[in-house]
LUMLOVEX-228062 format. One record per residue (C-alpha): x negated, y, z; residue in three letters; residue number from 1. Coordinates in pm, 1 decimal. Each point is the difference from the previous one (the first is absolute). Layout:
<atoms>
        X        Y        Z resn resi
        X        Y        Z  ala  NUM
...
</atoms>
This chain:
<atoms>
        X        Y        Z resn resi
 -15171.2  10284.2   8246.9  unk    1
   -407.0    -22.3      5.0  unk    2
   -170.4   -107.7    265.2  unk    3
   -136.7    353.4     70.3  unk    4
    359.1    132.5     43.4  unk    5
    130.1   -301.0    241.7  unk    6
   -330.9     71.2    232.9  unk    7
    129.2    385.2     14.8  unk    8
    333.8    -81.1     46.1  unk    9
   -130.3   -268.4    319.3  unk   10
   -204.4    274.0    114.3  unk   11
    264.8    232.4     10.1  unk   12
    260.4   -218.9    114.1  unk   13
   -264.5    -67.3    273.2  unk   14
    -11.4    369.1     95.2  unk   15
    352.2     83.0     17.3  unk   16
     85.2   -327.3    219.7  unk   17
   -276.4     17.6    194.9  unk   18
     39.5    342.0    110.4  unk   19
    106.3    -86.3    315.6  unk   20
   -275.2   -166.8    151.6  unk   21
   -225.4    186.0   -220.2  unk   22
    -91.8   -302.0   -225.5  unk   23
    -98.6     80.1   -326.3  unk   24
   -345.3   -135.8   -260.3  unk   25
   -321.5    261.8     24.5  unk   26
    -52.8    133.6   -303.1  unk   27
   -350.0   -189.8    -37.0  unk   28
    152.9   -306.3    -18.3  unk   29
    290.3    103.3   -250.3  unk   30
   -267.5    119.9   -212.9  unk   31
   -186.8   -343.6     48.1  unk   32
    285.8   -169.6   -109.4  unk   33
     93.5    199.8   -321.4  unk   34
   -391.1    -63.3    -62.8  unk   35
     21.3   -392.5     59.0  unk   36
    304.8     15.3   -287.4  unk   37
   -152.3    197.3   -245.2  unk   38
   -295.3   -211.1     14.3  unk   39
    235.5   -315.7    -12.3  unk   40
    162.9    136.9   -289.8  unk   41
   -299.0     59.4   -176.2  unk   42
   -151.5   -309.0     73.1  unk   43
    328.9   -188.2   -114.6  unk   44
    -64.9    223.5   -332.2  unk   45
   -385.4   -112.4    -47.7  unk   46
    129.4   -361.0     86.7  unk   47
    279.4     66.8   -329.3  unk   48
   -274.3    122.3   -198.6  unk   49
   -213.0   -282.5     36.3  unk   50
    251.8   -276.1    -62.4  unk   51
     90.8    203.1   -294.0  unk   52
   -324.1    -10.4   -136.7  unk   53
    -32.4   -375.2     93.3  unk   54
    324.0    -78.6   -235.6  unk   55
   -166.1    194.8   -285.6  unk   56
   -350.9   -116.1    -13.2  unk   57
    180.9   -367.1     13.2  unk   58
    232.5    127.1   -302.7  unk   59
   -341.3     96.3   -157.7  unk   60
   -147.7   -301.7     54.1  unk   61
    306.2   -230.5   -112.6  unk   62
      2.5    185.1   -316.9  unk   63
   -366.5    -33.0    -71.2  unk   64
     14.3   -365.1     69.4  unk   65
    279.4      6.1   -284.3  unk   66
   -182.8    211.1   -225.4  unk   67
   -309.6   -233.4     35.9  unk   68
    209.7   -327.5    -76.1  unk   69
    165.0    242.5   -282.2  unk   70
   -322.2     82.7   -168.7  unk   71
   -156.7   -367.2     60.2  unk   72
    297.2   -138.9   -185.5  unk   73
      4.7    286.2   -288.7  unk   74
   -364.1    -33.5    -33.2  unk   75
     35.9   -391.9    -57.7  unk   76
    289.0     34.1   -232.4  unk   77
   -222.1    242.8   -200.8  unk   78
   -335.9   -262.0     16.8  unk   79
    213.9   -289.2   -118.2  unk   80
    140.2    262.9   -320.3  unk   81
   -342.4     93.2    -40.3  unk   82
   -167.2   -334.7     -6.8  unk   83
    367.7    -90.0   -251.7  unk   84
   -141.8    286.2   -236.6  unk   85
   -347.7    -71.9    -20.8  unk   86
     84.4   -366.6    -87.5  unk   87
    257.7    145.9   -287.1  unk   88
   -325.2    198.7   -134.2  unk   89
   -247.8   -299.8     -3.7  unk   90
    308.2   -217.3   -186.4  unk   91
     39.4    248.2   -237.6  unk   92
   -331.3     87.4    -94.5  unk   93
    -17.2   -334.5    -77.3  unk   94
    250.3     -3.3   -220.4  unk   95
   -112.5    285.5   -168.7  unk   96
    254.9    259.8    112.8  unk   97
   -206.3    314.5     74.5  unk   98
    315.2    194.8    -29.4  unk   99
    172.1   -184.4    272.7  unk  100
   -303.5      0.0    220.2  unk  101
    -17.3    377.0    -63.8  unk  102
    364.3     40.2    182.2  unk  103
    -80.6   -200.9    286.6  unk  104
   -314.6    142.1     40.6  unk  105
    154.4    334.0     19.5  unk  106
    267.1   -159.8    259.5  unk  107
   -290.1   -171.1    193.2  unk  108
   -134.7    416.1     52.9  unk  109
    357.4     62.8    132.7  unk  110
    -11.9   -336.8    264.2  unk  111
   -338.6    134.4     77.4  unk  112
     94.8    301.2     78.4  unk  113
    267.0   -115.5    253.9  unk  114
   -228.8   -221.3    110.9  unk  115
   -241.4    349.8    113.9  unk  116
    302.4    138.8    109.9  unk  117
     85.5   -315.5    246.6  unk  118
   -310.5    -14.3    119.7  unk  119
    -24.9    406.4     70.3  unk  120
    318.4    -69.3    221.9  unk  121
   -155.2   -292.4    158.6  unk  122
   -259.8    216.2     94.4  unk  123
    201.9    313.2     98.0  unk  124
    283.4   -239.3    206.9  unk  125
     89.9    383.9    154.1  unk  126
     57.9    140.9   -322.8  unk  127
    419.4     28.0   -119.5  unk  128
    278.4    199.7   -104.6  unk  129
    150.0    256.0    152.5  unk  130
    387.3      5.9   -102.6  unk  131
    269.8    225.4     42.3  unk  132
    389.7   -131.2     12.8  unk  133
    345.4    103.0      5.0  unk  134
    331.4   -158.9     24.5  unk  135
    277.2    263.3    -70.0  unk  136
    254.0   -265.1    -18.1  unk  137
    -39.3    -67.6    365.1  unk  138
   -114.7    303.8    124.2  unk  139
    153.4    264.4   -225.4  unk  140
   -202.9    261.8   -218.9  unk  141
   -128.3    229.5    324.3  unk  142
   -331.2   -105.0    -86.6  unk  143
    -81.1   -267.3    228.7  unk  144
   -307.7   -172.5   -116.0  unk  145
   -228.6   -312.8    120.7  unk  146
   -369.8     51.5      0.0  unk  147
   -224.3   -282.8     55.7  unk  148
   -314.4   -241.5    -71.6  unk  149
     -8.5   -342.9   -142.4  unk  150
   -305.8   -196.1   -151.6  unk  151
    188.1   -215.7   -192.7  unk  152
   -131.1    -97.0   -330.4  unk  153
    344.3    124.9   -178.2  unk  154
    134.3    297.2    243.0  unk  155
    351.0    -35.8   -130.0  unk  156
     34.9   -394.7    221.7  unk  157
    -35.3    216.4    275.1  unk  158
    229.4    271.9    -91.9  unk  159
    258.9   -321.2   -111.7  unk  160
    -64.4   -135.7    363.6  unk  161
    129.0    298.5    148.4  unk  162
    279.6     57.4   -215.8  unk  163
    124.1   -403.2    131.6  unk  164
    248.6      4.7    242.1  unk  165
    -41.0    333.5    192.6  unk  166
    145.1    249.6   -235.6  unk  167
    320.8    -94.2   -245.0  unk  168
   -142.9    160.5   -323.5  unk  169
   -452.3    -25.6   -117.1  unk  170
   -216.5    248.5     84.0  unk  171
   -105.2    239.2   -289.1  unk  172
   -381.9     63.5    -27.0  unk  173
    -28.0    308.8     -9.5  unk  174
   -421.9     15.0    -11.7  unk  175
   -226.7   -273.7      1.2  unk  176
   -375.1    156.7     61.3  unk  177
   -288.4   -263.5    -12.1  unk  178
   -283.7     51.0    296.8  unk  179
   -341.0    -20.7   -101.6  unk  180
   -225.0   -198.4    264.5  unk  181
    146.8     40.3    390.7  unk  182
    365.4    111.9    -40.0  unk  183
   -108.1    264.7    272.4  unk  184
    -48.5    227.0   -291.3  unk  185
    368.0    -25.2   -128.3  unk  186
    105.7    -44.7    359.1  unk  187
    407.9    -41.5     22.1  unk  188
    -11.1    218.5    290.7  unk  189
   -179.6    301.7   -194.0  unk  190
    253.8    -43.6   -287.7  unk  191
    286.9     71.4    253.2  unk  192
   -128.6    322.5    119.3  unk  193
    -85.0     66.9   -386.4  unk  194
    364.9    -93.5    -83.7  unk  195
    134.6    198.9    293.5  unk  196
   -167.7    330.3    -89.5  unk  197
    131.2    -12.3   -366.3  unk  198
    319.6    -52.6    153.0  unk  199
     -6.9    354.2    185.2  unk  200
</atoms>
């Protein structure tokens, strides 16, 4: 029973016992009190919505502190490989192997490359994937789907993480779409409506 309904109920409980001595609440202050509970309940709401929206921006910001040490570490793996191949050149130039050069030279481009790529995320910390999951062994083939955001260098240690302990069987990716500067673009939220409509 809401709180609405047990104020009518007192009020009319009220009325009927009070009858005899002509006791019962003026409807002014019956309509102050529904008033004082509405805005009650909606200030209990906004107070939800807030704390809500704490919890996430903390999510956000625990993942982008794991992103960060994520990239610094990648980024140093790929220096150290970098620094390994350019070494490997300069020994083999100077022992005359211009073929062998040749092949790490073309691997060096590829480390480079990563290394752009690192440094792009570094830059764009916001930037991830968007993924879309299923798990028909534990929820059974009505369609039920997971859509959410991680940052994560490799998207699939976050779609492992979830499949852990909650849920007897791995999730299935279903998509995996990669965000392009703030995820707000490819927001999870937009892809649900998106999702939702195909569905009807």
């Amino acid at each position: 029973m809401t709180a609405k309904k047990r104020l009518e109920a007192s009020v009319a409980a009220i009325a009927t016992l009070g009858a005899m001595m002509e006791m019962r609440f003026s409807p002014s202050y019956d309509a102050l009190r529904i008033e004082e509970l509405e805005l009650t309940s909606d200030f209990l709401m906004k107070v939800q919505e807030k704390k809500a929206l704490a919890r996430e921006e903390r999510e956000r910001l625990r993942e982008e502190r794991r992103v960060t040490a994520e990239l610094a570490a990648e980024r140093e793996r790929l220096n150290k490989e970098r620094e390994h191949h350019l070494n490997a050149i300069e020994a083999l130039r100077a022992a005359g192997d211009e073929d062998g050069a040749k092949t790490l030279m073309d691997q060096l481009k590829s480390i480079d490359d990563e290394v752009a790529q690192n440094g792009y995320r570094a830059t764009n910390i916001r930037c991830g994937y968007i993924y879309v999951i299923s798990n028909e062994g534990a929820f059974g083939k009505g369609g039920a789907v997971k859509i959410g955001l991680t940052r994560r260098l490799q998207p699939e240690d976050r779609i492992r993480e979830l499949s852990g302990g909650s849920v007897p069987f791995p999730f299935d990716i279903r998509a995996l779409l990669r965000g392009r500067g703030d995820t707000g673009n490819g927001n999870p939220s937009r892809v649900r409506r998106q999702e939702a409509q195909s569905r009807q």
